[in-house]
C-alpha positions in Angstrom: -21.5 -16.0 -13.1 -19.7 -13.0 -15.4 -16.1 -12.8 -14.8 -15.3 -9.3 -13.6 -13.2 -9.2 -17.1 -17.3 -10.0 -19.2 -18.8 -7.4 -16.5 -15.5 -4.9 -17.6 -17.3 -5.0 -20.8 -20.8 -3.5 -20.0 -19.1 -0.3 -19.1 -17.8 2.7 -21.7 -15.7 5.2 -19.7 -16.4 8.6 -19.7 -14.3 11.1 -21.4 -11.6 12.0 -19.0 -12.1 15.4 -19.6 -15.9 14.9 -18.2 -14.1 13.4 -14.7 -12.0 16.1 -14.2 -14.8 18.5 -15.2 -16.8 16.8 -12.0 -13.8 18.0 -10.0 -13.7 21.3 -10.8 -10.1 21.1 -12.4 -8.8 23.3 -15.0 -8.2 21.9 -18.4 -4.8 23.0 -18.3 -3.8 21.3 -15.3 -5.3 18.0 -17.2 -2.5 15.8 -19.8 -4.7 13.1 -21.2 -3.2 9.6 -21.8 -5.5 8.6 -24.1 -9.6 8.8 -24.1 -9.6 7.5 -19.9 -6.3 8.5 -18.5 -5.1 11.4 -17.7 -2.2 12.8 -15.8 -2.9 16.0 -13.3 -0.3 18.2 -12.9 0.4 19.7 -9.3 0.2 23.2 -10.4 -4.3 22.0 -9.8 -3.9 21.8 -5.9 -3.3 25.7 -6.0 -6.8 26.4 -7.3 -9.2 27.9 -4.5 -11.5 25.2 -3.3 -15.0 25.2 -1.5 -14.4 21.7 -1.0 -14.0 20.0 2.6 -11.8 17.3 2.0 -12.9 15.0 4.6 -10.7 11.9 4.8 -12.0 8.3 5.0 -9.8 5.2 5.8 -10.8 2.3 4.2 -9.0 -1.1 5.8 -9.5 -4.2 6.8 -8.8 -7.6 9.1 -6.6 -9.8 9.0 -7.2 -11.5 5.1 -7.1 -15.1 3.7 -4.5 -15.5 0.8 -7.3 -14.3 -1.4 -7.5 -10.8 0.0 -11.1 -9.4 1.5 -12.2 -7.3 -1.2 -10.6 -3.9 0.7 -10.2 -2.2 -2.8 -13.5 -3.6 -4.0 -15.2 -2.4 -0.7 -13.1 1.4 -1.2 -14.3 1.6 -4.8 -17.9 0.6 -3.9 -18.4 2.9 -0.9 -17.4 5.9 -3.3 -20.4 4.6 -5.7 -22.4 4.8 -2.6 -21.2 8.1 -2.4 -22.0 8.9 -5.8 -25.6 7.5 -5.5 -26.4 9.7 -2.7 -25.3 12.7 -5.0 -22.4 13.6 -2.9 -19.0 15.3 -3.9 -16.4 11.9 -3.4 -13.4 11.4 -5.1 -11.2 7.9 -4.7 -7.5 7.8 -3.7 -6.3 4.5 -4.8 -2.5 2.7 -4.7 -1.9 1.7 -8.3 -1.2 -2.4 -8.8 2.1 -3.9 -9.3 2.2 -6.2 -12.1 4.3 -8.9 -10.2 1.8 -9.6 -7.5 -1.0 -9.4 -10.6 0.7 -12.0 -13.0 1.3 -13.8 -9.9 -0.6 -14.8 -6.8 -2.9 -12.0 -6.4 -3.9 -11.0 -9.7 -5.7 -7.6 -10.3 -6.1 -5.1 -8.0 -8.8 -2.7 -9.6 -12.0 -3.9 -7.7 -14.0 -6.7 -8.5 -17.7 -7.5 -9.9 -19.6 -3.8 -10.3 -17.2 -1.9 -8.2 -14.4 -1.5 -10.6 -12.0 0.8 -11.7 -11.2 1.3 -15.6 -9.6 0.8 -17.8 -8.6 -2.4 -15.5 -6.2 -4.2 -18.3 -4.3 -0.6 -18.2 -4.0 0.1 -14.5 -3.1 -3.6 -13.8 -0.1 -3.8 -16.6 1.6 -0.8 -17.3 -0.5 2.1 -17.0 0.8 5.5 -17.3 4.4 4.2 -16.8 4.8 5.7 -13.6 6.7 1.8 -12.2 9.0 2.1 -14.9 9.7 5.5 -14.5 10.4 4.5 -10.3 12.2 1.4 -11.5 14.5 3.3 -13.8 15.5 6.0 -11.6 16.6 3.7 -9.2 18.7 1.5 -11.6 20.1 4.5 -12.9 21.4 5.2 -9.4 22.4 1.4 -9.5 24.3 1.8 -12.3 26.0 5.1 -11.6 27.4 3.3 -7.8 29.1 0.3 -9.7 30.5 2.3 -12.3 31.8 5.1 -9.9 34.0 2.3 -8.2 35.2 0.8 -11.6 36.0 4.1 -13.0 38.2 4.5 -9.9 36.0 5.0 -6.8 37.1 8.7 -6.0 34.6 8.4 -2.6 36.5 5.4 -1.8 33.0 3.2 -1.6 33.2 -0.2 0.2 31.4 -2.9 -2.6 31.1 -4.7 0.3 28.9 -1.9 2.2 26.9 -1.0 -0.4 23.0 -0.8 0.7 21.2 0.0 -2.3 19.1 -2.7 -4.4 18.7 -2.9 -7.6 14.6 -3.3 -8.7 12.0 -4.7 -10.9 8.2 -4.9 -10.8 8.2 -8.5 -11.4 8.1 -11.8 -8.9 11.5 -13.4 -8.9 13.4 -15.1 -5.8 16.2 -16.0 -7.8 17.0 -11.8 -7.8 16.7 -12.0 -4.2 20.6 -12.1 -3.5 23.1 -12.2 -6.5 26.9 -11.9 -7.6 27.8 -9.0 -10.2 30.3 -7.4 -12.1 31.6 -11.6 -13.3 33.1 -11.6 -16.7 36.8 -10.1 -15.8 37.7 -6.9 -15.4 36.3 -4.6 -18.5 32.6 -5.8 -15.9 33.3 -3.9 -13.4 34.0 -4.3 -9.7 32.1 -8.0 -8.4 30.1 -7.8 -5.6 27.6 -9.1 -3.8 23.9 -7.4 -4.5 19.9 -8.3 -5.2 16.7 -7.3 -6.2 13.7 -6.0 -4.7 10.5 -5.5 -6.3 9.6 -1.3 -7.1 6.8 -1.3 -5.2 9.1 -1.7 -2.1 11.8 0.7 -3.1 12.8 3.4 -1.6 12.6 5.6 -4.6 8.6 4.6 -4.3 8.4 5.8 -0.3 9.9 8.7 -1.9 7.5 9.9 -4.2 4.7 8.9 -2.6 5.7 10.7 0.7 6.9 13.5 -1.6 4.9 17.2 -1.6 6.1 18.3 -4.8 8.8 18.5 -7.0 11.4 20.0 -4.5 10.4 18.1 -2.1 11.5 14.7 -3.9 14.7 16.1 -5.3 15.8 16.4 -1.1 15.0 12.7 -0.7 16.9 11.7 -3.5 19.8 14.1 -2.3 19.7 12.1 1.2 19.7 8.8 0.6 22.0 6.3 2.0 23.6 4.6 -1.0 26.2 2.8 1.1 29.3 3.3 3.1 33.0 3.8 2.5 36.1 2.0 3.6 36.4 4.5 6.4 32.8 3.9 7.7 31.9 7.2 6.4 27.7 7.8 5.0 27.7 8.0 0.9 24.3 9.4 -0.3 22.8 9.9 -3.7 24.1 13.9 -3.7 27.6 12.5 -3.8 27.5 11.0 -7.0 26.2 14.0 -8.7 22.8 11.8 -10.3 19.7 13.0 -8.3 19.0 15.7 -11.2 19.0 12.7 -14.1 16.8 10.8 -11.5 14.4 13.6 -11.3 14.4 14.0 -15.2 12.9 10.4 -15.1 10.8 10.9 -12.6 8.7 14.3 -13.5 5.9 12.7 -15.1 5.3 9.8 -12.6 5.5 12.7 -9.5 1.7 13.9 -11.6 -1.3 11.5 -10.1 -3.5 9.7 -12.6 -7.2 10.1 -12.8 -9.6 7.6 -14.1 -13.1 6.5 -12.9 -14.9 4.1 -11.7 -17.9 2.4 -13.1 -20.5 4.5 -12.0 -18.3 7.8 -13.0 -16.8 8.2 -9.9 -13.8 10.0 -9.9 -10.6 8.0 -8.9 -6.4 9.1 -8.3 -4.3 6.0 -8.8 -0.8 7.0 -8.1 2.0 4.9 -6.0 2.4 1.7 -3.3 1.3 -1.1 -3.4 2.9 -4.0 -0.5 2.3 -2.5 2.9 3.7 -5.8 4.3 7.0 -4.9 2.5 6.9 -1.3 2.3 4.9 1.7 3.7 1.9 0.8 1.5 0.2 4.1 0.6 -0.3 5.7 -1.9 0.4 9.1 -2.6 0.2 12.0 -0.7 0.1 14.3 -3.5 -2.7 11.5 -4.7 -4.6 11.9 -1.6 -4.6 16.1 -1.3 -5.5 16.2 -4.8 -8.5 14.1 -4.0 -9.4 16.3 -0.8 -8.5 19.4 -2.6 -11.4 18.7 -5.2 -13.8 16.5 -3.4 -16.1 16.6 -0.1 -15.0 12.7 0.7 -11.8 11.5 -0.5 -11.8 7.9 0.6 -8.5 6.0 0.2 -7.1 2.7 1.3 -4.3 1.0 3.2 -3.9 -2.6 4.1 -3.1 -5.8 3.9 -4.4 -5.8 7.6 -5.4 -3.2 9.6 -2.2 -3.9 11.6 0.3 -3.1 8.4 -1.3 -0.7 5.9 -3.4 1.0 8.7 -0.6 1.2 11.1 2.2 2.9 8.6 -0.5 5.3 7.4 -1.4 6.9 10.5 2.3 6.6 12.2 4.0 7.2 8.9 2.1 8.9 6.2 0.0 11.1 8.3 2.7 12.4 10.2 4.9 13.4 7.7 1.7 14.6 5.6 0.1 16.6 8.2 -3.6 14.1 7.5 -6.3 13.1 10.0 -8.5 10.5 8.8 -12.3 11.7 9.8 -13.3 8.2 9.4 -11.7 4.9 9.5 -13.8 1.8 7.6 -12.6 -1.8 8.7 -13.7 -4.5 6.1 -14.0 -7.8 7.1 -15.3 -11.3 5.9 -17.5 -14.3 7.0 -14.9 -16.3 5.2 -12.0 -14.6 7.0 -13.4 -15.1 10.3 -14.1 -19.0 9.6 -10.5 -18.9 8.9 -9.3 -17.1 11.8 -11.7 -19.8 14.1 -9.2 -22.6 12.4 -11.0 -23.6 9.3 -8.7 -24.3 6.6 -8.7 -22.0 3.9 -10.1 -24.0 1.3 -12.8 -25.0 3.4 -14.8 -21.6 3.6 -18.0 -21.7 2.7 -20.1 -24.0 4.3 -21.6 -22.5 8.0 -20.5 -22.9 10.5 -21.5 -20.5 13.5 -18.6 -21.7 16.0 -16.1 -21.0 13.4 -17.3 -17.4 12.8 -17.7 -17.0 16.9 -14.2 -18.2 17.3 -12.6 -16.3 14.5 -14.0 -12.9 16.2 -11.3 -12.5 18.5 -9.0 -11.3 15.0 -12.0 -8.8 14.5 -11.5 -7.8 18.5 -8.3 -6.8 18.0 -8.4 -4.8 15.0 -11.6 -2.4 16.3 -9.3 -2.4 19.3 -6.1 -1.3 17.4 -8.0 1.4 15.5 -9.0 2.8 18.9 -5.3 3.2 19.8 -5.0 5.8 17.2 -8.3 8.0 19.0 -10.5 6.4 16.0 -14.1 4.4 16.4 -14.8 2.5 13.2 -17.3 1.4 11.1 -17.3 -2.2 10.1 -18.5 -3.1 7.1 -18.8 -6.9 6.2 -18.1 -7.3 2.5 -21.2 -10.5 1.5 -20.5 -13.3 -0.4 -23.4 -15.2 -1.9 -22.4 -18.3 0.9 -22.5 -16.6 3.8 -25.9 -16.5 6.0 -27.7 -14.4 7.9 -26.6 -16.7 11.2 -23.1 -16.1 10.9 -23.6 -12.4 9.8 -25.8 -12.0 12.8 -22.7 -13.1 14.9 -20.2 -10.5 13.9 -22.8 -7.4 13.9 -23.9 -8.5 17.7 -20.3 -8.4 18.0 -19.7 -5.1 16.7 -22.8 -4.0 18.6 -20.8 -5.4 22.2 -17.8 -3.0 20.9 -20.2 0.1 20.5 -19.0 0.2 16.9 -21.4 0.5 13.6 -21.7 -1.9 11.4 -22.8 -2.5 7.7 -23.7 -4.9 5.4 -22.6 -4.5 1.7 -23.4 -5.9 -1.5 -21.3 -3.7 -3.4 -19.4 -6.6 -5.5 -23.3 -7.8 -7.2 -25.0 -4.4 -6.8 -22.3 -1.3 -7.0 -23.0 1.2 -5.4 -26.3 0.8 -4.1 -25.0 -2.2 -2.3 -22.6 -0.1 0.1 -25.4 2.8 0.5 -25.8 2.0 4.0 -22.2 1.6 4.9 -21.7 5.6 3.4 -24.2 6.8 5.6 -22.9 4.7 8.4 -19.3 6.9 7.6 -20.9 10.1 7.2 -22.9 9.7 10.5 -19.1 8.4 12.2 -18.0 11.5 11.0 -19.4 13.4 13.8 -17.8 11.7 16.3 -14.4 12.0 15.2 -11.6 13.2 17.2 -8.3 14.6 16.1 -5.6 11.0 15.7 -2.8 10.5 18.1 -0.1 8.4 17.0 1.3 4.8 18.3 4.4 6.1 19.7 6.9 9.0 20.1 9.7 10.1 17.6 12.1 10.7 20.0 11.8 7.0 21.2 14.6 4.2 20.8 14.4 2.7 18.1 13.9 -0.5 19.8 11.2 1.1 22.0 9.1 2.2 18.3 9.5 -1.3 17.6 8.5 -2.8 20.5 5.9 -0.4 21.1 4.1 -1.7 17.9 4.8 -5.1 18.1 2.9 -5.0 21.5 0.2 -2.7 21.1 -0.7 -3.4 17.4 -0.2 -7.1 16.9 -0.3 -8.5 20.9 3.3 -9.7 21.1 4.6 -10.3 24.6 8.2 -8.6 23.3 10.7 -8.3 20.6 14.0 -10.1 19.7 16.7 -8.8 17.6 19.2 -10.6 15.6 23.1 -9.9 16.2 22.3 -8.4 12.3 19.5 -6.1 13.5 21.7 -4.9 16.2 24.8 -4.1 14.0 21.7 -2.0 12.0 21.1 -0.3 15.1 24.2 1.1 15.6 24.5 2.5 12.0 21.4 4.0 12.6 22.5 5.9 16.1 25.7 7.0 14.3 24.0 8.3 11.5 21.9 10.3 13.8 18.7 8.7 12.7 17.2 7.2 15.8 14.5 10.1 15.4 12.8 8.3 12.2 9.2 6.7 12.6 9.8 2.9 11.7 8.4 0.9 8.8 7.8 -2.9 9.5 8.0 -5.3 7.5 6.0 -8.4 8.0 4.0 -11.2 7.3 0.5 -10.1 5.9 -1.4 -13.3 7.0 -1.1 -13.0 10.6 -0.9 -10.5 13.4 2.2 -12.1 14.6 5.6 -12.4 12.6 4.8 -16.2 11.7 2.1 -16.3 8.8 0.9 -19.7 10.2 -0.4 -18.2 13.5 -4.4 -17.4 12.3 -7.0 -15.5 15.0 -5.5 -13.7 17.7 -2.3 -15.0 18.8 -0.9 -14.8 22.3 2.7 -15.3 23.7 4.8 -14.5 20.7 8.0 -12.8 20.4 8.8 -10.5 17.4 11.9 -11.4 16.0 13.7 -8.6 14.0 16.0 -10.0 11.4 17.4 -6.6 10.2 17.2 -2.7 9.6 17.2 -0.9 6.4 17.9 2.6 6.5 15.3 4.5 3.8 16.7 8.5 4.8 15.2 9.5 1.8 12.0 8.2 2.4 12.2 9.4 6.0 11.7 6.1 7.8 13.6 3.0 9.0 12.0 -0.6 7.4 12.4 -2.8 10.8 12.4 -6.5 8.8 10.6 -9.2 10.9 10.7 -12.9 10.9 11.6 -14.8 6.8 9.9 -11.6 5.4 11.4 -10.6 2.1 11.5 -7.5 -0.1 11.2 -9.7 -3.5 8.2 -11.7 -3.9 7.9 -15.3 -5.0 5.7 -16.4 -8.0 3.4 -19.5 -6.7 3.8 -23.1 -8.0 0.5 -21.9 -10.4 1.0 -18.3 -11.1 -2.2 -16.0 -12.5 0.0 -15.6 -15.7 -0.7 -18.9 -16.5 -4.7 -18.1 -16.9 -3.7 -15.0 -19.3 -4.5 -14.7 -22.5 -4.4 -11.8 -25.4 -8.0 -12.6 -27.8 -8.1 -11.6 -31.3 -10.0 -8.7 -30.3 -7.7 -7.3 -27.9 -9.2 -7.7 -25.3 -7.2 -9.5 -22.1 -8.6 -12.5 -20.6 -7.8 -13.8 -17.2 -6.6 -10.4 -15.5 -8.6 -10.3 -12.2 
């Protein structure tokens, strides 16, 4: 079987200027990064459009450590889209390199439902995550040397809550001492890392409208508090217009394409266990703006990625998803019925039947936002027409389409009948209403989502997570929707619990406080914001050939 690197190969990209042609954009609104890349420049949404800019959803069950092909399944429905000679355009999070030299490896589709140039998008791209990762070091750097150069805002080191980041795997950033050496180092202090597809800066531009809109957030954000207790933002050390200086060119979205040609914005997230998980909204209205069908993505689960979009990045976007696709897997349900994960392939039909009950509960959680899905199950070449025959009666019992795709061997035309599944869902589709109420508690938002979208009984907060909550009712920001942060692997806070658990409590270890960003990140369970390389990382497989070409990235 071709690696998807060997299939990579079969493909010569378009001229970007060809792609942006297809969208009707005007060449001066297009800055190429070479031959396939280009960067779009904002001034393009203010061209008149014909277009209707119907939105499509593309997420997924709950997934096996391997993932379920979501971004394989997105990228093949738009070849559907493109086979049936319709006007699509893709909306796509852009990987972070520490999850793809790490666990995960790429994220730019798989088999013949790829983006390209892959080895690009997965490594550095446009720049656009060191551009994030810079601004917020700058800001880093400007805090600790305000307090060593005399600390005229009287900042408390010791109530300092923003993290330094990288887009790189590494627990030993997690929590760390600086400013050690004596005095000409600065100020110690305790401090960490997270990884930039989690910062705040990130939320930021991706929730972002434009230019002005960004340059706000930045203005607001919490940076920490002084000795009197007193808010210090980002305004207050006079660095938000160096920050923005750094971030101008990463604010533009980046076009490439797909195999089959079609057009595809890559621009912002990933981690929607971790963070909010989207990606742009400027990403998204460009692709809406210029297109018929924008389809874009959000997982892990339907319960994280899903969730945040609708309650987080819809709201503040003013978006309404006409169609919501839920991806699922044979192997994923064999998993959820309590087969171990690297025992997958072989039938078995009472597996599948058990491991339904995770499907159950993510067609029902999709309903709680007013939306009827369409599921489409993603084939592998070991599942058989037994077990599929399971989850489509099941879908069939739930009143909800369903589709089988081959997208992965056959591109497009394998995912044909799942894009006029969509376009017939379309129809039916009634204006979103979200999980819960802004002018909730906090605790309420919280437990409102804990119940509804992942089945808890309640939720539990640490003595931490209360002292949180009473930063964020002084600071007057109660009225914030909430970001959680949780384990991907299960609907519950504990990654071990597979299917559909029952009788769990959410426990909520902490609050961060993104004002920027608009949103409070409610921590659950051991979740962290830095990721962890494996005991066998992907960079291990990865290898630079004579001929430039990179091996082992997929």
């Amino acid at each position: 079987m071709a690696t998807d690197v060997e299939i990579a190969q079969q493909f010569t990209p378009k001229a970007i200027n060809e792609i942006s042609d297809k969208l009707g954009i005007a060449t001066e609104h297009v800055h190429p990064y070479g031959r396939d890349v280009a960067k779009i420049d904002l001034d393009a949404l203010s061209q008149p459009s014909q277009k209707q800019g119907k939105l499509i959803l593309v997420s997924a069950t709950t997934p096996t450590p391997s993932g379920e092909g979501k971004t394989t399944t997105t990228i093949g429905l738009g070849q559907a889209f493109t086979q049936l000679n319709e006007s699509v355009c893709l909306a796509l999070r852009e990987p972070s390199l520490g999850p793809c030299l790490g666990m995960k490896g790429g994220a730019t589709g798989g088999g013949y439902s790829q983006i390209m140039p892959g080895d690009k998008i997965n490594l550095h791209f446009t720049g656009d995550f060191h551009a994030i990762t810079s601004a917020n070091n700058l800001l880093s750097a400007a805090i600790d040397n305000h307090i060593y150069q005399g600390n005229a805002l009287s900042i408390d080191p010791r109530q300092i809550v923003w993290r330094r980041v990288m887009d790189m795997n590494d627990r030993s950033l997690r929590n760390i001492v600086l400013g050690l050496g004596g005095k000409m180092q600065g100020i110690p202090r305790e401090g960490g890392f997270d990884i930039t597809a989690a910062s705040e800066v990130m939320a930021m531009l991706c929730l972002a409208n434009n230019a002005a809109d960004l340059k706000i957030r930045l203005d607001r954000t919490l940076i920490g508090y002084t000795y009197e207790g007193e808010p210090v933002h980002a305004k207050d050390l006079n660095i938000t217009g160096a920050m923005m200086a750094l971030l101008r060119d990463a604010l533009q979205p980046n076009l490439v394409q797909s195999f089959e040609g079609t057009p595809t914005f890559v621009h912002g997230g990933p981690f929607a266990n971790i963070a909010h998980g989207c990606n742009s909204v400027i990403a998204t209205r460009m692709a809406m703006h210029h297109a018929d069908w924008a389809i874009t993505e959000a997982g892990f689960g339907f319960d994280l990625g899903a969730e945040k979009f609708f309650d987080i990045k819809c709201r503040i976007a003013d978006l309404d998803p006409d169609a919501v696709v839920l991806v699922t897997t044979v192997r994923a349900l064999k998993m959820h019925g309590g087969k171990d994960k690297s025992d997958l392939v072989d039938e078995d039909l009472s597996a599948v039947a058990k491991g339904l009950e995770n499907l159950d509960k993510h067609i029902e959680s999709v309903e709680l936002f007013n939306k009827h899905p369409v599921v489409a199950l993603n084939r592998f070449a070991t599942d058989t027409d037994a077990e599929i025959a399971l989850i489509k009666a099941r879908c069939e019992e739930h009143g909800v389409s369903f589709a089988e795709t081959t997208h992965h061997a056959d591109g497009g035309k394998g995912a044909i009948e799942l894009a006029k599944a969509v376009m017939a869902s379309v129809e039916k589709s009634k204006p979103y209403q979200p999980l819960y109420d802004l002018d909730l508690t906090v605790v309420e938002k919280v437990r409102r989502v804990s119940r509804k979208m992942y089945g808890a009984t309640d939720v539990a907060f640490s003595k931490q997570a209360e002292k949180d909550l009473k930063h964020v009712e002084q600071l007057g920001l109660t009225h914030l929707p909430i970001c959680i942060a949780k384990a991907p692997s299960s609907l519950s806070d504990d990654p071990t619990l597979h299917g559909r658990p029952r009788d769990f409590e959410v426990t909520v270890s902490s609050i961060q406080i993104n004002e920027g960003a608009g949103f409070l990140v409610v921590l659950t369970g051991n979740i962290m914001r830095m990721p962890g390389l494996p005991k066998k990382p992907a960079a291990n497989d990865i290898k630079l050939l004579p001929s430039g070409v990179i091996e082992g990235l997929e």
